[in-house]
N, C-alpha and C positions, 0 to 999 in steps of 0.2 A: 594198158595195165590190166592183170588179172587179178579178180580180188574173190575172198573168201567171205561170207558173214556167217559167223559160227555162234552158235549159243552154248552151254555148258552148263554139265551140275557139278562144281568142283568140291570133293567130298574131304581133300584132307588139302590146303593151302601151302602148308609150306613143302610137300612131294609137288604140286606143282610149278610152283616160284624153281624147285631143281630142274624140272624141267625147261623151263624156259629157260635161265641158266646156260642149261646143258643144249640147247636148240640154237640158243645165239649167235654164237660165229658160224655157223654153217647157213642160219636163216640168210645171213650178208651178204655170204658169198653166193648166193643166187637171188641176190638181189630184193629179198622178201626182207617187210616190216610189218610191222603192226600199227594200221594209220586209225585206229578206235582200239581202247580198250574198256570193258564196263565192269565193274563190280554193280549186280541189282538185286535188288532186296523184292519187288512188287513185279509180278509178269503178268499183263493185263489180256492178254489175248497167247493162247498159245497151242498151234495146229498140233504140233508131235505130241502132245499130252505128257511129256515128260518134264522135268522142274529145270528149270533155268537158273544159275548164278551169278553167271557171266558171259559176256557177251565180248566178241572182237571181231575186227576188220582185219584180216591178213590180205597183205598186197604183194604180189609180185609182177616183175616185166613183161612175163608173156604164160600163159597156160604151161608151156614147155618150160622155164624153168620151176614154175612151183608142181610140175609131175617129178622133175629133177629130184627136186629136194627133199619132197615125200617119198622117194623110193628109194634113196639115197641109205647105203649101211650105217651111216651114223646115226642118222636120224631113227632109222626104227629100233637103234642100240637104245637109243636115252628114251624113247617113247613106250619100249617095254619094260624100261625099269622104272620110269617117272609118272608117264604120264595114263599108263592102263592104273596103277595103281593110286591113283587121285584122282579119276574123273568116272563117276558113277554112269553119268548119260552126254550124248553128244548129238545135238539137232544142227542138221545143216541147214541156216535159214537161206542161205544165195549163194 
């Protein structure tokens, strides 16, 4: 399993709920879930010095499907409409 740990400042909620959404059936078919999701209010320690909101675990089967999916036209369809426009910062924590 290949997994993601991503932190986020999500600035507007419901552009990103479209987002997800709109990432859904494509997340499936390569096999990607989200095994954590966090809404966090307190970030006690934080390297990138940018603000945190939320936090998640994306998992996929192998490195090669979740490059798949990231590179994928659909995906970067719904991520320039959804997801640039609701998410201020983005720290890759692993």
């Amino acid at each position: 399993m290949f997994e993601h740990c991503v932190g986020l400042f999500v600035s507007d909620n419901a552009l990103y709920q479209q987002y997800r959404d709109g990432i859904s059936a494509l997340l499936k078919e390569y096999g990607g879930f989200f095994r954590y999701d966090f809404k966090v209010s307190d970030t006690l320690m934080n390297e990138s010095g940018t603000p945190i909101n939320r936090v998640f675990v994306l998992a996929f089967p192998s490195e090669d499907r979740s490059n798949d999916f990231f590179s994928h036209d659909d995906y970067e369809k719904v991520r320039a409409k959804f997801f640039d426009a609701s998410v201020k910062h983005v720290t890759l924590i692993s």
